[in-house]
ChimeraX commands (.cxc) that place a marker at each C-alpha (Angstrom):
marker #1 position 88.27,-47.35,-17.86 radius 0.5
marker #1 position 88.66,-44.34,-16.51 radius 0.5
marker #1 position 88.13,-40.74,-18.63 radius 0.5
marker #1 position 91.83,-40.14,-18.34 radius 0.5
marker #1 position 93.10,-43.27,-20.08 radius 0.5
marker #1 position 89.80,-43.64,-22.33 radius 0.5
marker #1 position 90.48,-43.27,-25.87 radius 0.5
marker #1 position 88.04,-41.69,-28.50 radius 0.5
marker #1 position 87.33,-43.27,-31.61 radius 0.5
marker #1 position 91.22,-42.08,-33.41 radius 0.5
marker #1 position 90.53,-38.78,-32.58 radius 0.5
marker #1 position 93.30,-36.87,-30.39 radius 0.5
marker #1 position 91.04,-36.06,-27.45 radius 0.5
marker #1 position 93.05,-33.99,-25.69 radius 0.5
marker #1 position 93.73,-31.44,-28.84 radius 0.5
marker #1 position 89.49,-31.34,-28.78 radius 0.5
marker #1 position 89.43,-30.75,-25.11 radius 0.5
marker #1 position 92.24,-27.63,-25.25 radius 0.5
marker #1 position 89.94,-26.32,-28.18 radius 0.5
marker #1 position 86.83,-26.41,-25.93 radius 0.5
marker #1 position 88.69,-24.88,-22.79 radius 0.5
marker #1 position 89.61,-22.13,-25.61 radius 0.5
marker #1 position 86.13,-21.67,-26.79 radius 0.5
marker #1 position 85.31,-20.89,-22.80 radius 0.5
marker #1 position 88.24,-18.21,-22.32 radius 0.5
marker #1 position 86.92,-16.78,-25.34 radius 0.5
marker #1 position 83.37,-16.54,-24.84 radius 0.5
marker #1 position 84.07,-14.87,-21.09 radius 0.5
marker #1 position 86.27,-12.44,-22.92 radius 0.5
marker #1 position 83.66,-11.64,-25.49 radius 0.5
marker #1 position 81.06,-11.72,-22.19 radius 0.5
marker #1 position 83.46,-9.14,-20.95 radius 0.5
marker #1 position 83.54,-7.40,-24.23 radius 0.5
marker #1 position 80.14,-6.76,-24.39 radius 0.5
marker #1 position 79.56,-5.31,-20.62 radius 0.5
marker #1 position 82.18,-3.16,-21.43 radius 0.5
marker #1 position 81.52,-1.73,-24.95 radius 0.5
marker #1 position 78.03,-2.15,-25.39 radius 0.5
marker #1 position 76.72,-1.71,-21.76 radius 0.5
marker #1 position 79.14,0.93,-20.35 radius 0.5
marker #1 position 80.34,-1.27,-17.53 radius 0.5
marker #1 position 83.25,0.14,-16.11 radius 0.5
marker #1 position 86.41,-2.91,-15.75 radius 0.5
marker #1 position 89.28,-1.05,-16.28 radius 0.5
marker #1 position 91.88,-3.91,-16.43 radius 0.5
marker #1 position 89.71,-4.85,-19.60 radius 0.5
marker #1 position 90.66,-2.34,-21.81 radius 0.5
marker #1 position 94.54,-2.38,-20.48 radius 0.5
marker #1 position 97.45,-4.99,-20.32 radius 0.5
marker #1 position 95.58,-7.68,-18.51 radius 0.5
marker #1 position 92.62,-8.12,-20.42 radius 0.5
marker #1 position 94.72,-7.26,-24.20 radius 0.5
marker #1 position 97.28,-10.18,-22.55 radius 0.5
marker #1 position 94.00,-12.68,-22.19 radius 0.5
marker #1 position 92.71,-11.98,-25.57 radius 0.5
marker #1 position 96.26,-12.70,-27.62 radius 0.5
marker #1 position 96.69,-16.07,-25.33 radius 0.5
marker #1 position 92.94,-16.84,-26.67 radius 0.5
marker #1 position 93.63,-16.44,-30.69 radius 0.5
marker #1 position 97.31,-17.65,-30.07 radius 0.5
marker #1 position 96.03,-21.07,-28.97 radius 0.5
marker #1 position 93.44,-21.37,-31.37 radius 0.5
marker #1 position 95.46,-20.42,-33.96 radius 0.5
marker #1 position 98.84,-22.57,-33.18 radius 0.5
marker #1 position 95.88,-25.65,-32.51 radius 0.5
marker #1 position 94.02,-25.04,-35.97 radius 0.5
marker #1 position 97.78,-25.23,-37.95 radius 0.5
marker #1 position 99.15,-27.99,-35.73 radius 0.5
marker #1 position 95.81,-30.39,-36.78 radius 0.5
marker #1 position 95.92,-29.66,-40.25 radius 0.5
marker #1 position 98.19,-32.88,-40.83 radius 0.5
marker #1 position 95.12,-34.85,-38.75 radius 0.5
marker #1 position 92.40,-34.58,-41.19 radius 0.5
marker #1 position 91.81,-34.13,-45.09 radius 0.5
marker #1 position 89.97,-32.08,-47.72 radius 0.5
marker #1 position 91.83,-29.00,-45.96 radius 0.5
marker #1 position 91.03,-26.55,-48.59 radius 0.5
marker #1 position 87.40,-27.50,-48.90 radius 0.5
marker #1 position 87.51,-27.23,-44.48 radius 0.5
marker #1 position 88.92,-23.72,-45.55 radius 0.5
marker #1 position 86.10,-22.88,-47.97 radius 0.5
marker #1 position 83.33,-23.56,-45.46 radius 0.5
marker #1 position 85.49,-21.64,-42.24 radius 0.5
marker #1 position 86.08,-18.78,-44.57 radius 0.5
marker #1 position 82.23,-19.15,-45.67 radius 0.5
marker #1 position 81.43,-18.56,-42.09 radius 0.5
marker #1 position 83.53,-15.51,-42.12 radius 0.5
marker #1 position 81.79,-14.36,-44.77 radius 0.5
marker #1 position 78.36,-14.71,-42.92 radius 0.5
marker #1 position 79.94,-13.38,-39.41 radius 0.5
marker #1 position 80.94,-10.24,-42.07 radius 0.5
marker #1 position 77.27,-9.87,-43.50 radius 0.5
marker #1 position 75.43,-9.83,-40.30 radius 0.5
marker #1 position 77.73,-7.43,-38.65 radius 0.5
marker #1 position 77.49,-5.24,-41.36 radius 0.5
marker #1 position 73.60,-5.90,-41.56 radius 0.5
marker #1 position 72.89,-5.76,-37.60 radius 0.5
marker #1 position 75.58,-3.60,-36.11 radius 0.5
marker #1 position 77.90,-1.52,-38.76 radius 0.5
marker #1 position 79.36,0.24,-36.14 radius 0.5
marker #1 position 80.86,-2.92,-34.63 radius 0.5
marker #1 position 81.95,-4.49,-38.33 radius 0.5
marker #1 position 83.90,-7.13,-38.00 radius 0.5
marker #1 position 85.86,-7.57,-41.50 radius 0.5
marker #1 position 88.83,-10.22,-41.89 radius 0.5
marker #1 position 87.75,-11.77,-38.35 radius 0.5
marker #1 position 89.19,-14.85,-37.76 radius 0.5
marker #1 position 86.99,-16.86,-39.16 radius 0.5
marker #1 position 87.93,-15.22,-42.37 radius 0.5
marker #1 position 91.18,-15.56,-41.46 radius 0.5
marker #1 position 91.27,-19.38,-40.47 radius 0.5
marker #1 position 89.88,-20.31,-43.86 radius 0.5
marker #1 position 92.44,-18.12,-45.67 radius 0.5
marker #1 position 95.15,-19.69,-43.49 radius 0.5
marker #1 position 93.65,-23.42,-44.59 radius 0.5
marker #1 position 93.08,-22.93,-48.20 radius 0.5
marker #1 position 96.61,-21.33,-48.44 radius 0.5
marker #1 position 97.88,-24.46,-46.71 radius 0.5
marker #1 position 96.21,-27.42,-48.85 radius 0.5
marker #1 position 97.38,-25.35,-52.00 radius 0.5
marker #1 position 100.93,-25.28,-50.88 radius 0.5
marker #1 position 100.83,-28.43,-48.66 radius 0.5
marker #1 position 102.87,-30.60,-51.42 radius 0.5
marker #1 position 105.56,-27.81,-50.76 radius 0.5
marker #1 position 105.40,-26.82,-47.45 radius 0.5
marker #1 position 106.17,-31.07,-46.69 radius 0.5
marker #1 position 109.36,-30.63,-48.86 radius 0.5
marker #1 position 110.57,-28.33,-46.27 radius 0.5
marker #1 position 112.57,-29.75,-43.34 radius 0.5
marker #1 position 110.14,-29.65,-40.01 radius 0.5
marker #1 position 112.88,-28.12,-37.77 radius 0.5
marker #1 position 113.47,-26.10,-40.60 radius 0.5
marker #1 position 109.93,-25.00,-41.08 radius 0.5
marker #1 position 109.20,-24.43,-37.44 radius 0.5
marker #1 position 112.44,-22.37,-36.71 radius 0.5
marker #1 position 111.51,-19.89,-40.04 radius 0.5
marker #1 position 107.98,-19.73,-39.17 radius 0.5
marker #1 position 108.63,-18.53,-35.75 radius 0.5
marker #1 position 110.59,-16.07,-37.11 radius 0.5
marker #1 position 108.86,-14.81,-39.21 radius 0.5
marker #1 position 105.90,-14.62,-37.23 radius 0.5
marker #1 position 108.34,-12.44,-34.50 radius 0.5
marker #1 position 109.54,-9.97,-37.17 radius 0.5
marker #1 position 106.50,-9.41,-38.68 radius 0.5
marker #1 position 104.18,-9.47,-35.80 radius 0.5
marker #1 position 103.69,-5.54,-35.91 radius 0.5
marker #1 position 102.66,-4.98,-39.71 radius 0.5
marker #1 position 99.02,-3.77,-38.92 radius 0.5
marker #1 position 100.69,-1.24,-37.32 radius 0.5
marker #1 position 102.93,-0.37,-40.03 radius 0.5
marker #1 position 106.15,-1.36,-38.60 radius 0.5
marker #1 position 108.52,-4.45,-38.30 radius 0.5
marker #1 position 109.30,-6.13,-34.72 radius 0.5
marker #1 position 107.51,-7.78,-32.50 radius 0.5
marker #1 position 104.97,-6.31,-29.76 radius 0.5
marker #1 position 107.46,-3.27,-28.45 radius 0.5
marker #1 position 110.57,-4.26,-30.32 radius 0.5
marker #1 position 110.97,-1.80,-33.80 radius 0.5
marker #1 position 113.47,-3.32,-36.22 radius 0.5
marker #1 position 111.55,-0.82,-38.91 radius 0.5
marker #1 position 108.83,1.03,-40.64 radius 0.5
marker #1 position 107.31,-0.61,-43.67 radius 0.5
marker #1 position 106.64,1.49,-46.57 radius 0.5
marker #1 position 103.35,3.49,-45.95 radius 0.5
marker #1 position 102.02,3.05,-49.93 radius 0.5
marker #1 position 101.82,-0.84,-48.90 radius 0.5
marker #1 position 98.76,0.71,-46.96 radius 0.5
marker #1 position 96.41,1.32,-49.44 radius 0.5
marker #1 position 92.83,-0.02,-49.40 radius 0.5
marker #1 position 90.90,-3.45,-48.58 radius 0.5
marker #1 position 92.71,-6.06,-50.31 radius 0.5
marker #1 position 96.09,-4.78,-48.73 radius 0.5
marker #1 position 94.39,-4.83,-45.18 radius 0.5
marker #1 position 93.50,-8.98,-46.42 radius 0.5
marker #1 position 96.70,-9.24,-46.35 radius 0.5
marker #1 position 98.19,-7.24,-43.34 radius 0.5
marker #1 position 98.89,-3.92,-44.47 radius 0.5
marker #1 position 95.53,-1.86,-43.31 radius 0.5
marker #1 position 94.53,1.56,-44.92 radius 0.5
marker #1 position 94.50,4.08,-42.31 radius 0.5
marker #1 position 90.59,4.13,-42.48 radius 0.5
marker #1 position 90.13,0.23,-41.97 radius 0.5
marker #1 position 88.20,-0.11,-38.98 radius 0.5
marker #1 position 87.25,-3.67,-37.58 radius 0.5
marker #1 position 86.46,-5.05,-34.16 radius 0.5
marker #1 position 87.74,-8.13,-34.83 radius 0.5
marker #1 position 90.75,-8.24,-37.30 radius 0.5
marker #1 position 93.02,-11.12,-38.41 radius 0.5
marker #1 position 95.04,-10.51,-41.36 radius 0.5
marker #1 position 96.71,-13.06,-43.24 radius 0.5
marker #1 position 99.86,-11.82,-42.11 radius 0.5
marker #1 position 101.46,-12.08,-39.87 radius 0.5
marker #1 position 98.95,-14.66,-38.52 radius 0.5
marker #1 position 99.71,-17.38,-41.46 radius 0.5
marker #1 position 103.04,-17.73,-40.03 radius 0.5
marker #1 position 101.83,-18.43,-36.55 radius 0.5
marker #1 position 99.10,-21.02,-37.75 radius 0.5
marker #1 position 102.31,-22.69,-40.23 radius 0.5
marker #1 position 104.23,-22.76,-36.54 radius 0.5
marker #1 position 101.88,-25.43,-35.42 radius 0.5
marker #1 position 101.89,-26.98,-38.71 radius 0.5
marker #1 position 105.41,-27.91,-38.74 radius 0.5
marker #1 position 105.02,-28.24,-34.57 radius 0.5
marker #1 position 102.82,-31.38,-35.68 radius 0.5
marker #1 position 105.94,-32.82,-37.78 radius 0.5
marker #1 position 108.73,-32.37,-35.32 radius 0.5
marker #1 position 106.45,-33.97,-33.02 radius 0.5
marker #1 position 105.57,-36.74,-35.16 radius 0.5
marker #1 position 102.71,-39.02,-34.74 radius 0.5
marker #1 position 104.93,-41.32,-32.62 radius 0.5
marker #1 position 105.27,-39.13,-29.79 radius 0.5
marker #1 position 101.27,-38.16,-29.66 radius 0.5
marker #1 position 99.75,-40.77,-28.44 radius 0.5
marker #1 position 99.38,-39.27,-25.02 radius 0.5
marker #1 position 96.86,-36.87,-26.94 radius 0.5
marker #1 position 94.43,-39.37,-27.23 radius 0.5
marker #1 position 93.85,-39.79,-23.82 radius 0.5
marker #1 position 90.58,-37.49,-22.76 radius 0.5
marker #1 position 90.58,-35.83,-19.44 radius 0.5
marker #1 position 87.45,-33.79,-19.89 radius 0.5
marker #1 position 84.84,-34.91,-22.36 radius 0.5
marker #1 position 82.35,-32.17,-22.04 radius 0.5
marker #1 position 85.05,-30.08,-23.49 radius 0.5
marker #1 position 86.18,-32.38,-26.01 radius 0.5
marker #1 position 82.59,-31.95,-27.52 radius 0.5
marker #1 position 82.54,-28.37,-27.63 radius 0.5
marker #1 position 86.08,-28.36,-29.43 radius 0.5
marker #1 position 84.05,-30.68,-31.88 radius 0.5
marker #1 position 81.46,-28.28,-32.57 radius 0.5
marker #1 position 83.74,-25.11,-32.15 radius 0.5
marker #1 position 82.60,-23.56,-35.66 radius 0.5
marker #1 position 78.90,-23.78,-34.52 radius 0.5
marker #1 position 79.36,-22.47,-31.20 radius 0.5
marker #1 position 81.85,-20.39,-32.54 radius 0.5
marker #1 position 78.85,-18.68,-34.72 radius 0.5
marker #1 position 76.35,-18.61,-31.85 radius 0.5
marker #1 position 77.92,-17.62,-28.96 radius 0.5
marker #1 position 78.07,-13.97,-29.37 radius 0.5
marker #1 position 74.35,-13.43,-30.22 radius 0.5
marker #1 position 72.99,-15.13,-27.55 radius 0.5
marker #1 position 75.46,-13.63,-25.21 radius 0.5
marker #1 position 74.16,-10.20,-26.63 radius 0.5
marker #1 position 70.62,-11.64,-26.14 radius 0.5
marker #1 position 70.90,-12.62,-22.33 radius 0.5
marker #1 position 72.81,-9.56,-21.10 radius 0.5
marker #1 position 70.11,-8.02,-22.61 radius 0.5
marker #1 position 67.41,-9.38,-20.98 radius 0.5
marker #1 position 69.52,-9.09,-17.25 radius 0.5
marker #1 position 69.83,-5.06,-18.00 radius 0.5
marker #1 position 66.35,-4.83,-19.23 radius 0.5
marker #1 position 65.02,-6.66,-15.92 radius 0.5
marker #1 position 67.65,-4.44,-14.30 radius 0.5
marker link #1:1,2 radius 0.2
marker link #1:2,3 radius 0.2
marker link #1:3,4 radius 0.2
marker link #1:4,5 radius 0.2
marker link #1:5,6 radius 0.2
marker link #1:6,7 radius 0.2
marker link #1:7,8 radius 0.2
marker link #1:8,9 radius 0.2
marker link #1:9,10 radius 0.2
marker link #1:10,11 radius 0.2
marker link #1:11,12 radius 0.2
marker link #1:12,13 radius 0.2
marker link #1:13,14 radius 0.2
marker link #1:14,15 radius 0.2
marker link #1:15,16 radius 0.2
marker link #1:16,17 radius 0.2
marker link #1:17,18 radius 0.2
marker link #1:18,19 radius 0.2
marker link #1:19,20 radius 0.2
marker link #1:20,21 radius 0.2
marker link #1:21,22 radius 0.2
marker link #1:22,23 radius 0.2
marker link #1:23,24 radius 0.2
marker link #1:24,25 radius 0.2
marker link #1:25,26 radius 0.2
marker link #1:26,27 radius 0.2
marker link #1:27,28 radius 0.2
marker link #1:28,29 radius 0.2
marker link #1:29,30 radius 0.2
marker link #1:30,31 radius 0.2
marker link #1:31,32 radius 0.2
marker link #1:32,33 radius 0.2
marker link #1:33,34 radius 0.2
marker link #1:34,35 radius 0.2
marker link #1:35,36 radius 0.2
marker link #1:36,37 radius 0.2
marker link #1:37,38 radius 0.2
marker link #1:38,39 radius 0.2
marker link #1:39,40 radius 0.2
marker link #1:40,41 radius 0.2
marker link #1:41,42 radius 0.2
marker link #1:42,43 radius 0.2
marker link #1:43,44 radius 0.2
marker link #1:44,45 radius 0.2
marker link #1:45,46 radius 0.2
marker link #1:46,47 radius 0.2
marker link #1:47,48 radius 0.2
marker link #1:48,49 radius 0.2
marker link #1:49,50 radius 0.2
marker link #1:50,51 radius 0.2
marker link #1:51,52 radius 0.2
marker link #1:52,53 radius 0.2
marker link #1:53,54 radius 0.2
marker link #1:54,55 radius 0.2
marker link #1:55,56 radius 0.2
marker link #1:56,57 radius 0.2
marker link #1:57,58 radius 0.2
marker link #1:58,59 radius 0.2
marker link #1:59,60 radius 0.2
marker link #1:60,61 radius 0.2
marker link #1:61,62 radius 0.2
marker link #1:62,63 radius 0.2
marker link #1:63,64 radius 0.2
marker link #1:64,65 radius 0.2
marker link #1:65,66 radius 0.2
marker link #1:66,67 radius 0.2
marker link #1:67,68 radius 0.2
marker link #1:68,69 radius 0.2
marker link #1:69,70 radius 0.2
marker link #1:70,71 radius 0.2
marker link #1:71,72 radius 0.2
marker link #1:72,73 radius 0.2
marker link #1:73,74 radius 0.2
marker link #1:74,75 radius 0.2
marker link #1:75,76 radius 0.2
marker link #1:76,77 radius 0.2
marker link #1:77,78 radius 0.2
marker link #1:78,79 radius 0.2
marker link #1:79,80 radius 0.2
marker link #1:80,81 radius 0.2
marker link #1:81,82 radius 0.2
marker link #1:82,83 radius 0.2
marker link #1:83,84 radius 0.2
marker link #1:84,85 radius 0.2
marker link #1:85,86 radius 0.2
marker link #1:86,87 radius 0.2
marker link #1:87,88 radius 0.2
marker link #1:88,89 radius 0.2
marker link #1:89,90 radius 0.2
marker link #1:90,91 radius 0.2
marker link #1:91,92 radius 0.2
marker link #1:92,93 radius 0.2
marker link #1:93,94 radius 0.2
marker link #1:94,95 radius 0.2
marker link #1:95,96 radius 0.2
marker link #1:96,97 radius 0.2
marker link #1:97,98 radius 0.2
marker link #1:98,99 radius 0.2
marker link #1:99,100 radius 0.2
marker link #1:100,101 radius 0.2
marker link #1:101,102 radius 0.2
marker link #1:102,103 radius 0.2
marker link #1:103,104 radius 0.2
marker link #1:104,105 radius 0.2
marker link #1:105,106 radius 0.2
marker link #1:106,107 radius 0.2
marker link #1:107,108 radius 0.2
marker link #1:108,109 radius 0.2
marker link #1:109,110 radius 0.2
marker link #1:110,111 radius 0.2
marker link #1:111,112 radius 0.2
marker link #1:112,113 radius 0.2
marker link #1:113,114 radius 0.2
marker link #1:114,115 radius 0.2
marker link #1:115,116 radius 0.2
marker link #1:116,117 radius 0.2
marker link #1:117,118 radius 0.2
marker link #1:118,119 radius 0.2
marker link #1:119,120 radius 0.2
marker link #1:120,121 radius 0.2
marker link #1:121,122 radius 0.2
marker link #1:122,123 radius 0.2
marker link #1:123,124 radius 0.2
marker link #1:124,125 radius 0.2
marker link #1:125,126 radius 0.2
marker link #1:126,127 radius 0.2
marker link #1:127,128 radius 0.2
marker link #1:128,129 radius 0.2
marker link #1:129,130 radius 0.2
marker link #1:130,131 radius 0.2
marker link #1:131,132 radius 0.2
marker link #1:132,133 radius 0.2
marker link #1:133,134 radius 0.2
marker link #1:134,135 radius 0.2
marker link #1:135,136 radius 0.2
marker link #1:136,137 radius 0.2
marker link #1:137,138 radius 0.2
marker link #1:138,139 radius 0.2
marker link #1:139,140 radius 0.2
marker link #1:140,141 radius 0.2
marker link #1:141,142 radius 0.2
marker link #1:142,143 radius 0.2
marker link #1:143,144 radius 0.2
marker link #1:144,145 radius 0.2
marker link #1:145,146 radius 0.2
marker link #1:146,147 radius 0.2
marker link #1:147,148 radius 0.2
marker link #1:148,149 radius 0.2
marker link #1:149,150 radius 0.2
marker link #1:150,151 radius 0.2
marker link #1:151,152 radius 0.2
marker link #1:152,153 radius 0.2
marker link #1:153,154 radius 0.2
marker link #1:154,155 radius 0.2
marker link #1:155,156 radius 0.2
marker link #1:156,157 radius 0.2
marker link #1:157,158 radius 0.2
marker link #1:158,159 radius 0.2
marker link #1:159,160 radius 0.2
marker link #1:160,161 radius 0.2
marker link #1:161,162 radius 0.2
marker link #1:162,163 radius 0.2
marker link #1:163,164 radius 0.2
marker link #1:164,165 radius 0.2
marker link #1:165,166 radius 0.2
marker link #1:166,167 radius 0.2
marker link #1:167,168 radius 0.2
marker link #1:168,169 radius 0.2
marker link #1:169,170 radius 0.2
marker link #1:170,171 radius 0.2
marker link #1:171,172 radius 0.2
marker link #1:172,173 radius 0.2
marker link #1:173,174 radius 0.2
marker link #1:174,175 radius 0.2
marker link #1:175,176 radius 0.2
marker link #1:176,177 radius 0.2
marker link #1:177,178 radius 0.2
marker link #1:178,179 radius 0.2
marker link #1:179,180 radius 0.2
marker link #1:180,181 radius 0.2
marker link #1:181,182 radius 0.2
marker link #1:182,183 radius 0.2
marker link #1:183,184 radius 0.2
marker link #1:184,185 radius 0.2
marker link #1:185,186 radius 0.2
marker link #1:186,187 radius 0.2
marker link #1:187,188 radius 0.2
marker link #1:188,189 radius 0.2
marker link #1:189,190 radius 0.2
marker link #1:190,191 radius 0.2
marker link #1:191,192 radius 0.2
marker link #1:192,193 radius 0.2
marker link #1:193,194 radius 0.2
marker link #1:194,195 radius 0.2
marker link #1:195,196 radius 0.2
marker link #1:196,197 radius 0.2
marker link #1:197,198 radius 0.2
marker link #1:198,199 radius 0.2
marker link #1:199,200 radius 0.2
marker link #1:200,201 radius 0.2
marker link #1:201,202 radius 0.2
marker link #1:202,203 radius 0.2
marker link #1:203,204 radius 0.2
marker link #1:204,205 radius 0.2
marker link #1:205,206 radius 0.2
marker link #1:206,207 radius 0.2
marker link #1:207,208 radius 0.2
marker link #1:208,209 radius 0.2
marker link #1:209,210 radius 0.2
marker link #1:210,211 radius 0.2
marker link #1:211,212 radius 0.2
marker link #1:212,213 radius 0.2
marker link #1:213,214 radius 0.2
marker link #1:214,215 radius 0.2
marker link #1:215,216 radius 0.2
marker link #1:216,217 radius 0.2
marker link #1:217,218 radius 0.2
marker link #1:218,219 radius 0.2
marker link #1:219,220 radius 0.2
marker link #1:220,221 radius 0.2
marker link #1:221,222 radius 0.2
marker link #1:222,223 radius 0.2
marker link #1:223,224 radius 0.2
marker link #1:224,225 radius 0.2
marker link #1:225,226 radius 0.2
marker link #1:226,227 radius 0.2
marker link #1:227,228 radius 0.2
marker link #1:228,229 radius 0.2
marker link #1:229,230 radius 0.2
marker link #1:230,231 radius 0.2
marker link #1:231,232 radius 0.2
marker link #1:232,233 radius 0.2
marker link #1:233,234 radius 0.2
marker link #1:234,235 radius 0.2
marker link #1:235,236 radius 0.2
marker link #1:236,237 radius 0.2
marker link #1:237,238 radius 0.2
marker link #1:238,239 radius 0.2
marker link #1:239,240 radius 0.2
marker link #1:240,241 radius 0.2
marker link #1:241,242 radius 0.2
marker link #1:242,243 radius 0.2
marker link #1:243,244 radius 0.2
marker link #1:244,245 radius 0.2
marker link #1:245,246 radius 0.2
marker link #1:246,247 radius 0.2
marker link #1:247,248 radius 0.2
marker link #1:248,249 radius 0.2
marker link #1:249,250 radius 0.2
marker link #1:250,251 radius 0.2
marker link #1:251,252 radius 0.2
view
């Protein structure tokens, strides 16, 4: 049988495989990233529309994949704890190791936020209609898309300035609305990202499990297993990027 038609133990191959092809787009951009910021190479398209295009299509995909599988598995909010555990760790070394390149409410921190809000509200959230659900979420992912920056809209579009006290210190920044001296190089708060992850969520039940079996079909299994393991890698990647571009500039 051939790897396009093989199936993979119940598991929805293909949703593995689009994680893993994620994972690579994301560790190039973080390759990038590095060259850039911590080795003074000079790529300008990096640091304008090109490269900030690449890096929303990265979290946007791993986001809208991480909601649309919650219906797939169980003990969400305990899968929350131990993402937002990770966080936690990501937040500790950075803070440890490199304090000028913090990262605080990554998205680690904010994937496990995003799951434990879900399992907690799951018994609701199934009450609402999944057109329903998808259509608001959207929304409200559109209007409030600009919040970290202190204003409603989405991207260019201004609909209007949220009220600057709503600014005011860490736990506001959890939650979207960053004190002017937040600073973090990798920052997911739980808005307006929660209603992008809930997109995929209620993606998965318009959808319905009737219409996915074409996702268990692998194409590319090498890529299926790093969507598997996409918390470890997730955690490793980055220092042992660090650690080879190190060792090229040092035998420079």
């Amino acid at each position: 049988m051939s790897n396009l038609s093989a199936r993979t133990g119940g598991r929805y191959a293909l949703l593995d495989e689009l994680r893993g092809l994620d994972l690579i787009s994301m560790m190039l951009y973080h390759g990038m990233w590095d060259l850039v910021y911590l080795y003074g190479v000079s790529i300008p398209w990096y640091s304008e529309r090109p490269g900030y295009i690449w890096q929303q299509t990265i979290c946007w995909i791993f986001i809208l994949l991480s909601g649309f599988c919650v219906p797939l598995g169980h003990r969400t909010v305990q899968r929350g704890v131990t993402v937002f555990a990770a966080g936690a760790l990501v937040t500790l070394v950075t803070w440890i190791a490199m304090p000028e390149d913090l990262v605080l409410f990554g998205v680690l921190t904010f994937l496990g936020s995003a799951m434990i809000a879900t399992g907690l509200l799951r018994r609701w959230l199934e009450r609402i209609p999944a057109w329903i659900g998808l259509v608001a979420s959207v929304v409200l992912f559109v209007v409030t898309r600009n919040i970290n920056s202190g204003f409603l809209g989405f991207e260019g579009l201004s609909l209007g300035m949220v009220p600057g006290n709503w600014y005011a210190n860490n736990i506001t920044a959890f939650l979207g609305f960053p004190q002017p001296s937040f600073y973090s190089t990798d920052y997911f708060s739980l808005f307006p990202w929660l209603f992008l992850f809930w997109t995929g969520y209620f993606l998965h039940r318009v959808i319905g499990k009737g219409r996915m079996e074409f996702l268990a079909c692998s194409v590319c299994p090498p890529l299926g297993w790093m969507g598997r393991h996409s918390l470890l890698i997730y955690l490793l990647h980055q220092p042992v990027i660090y650690g080879v571009l190190t060792l090229v500039f040092m035998l420079r």
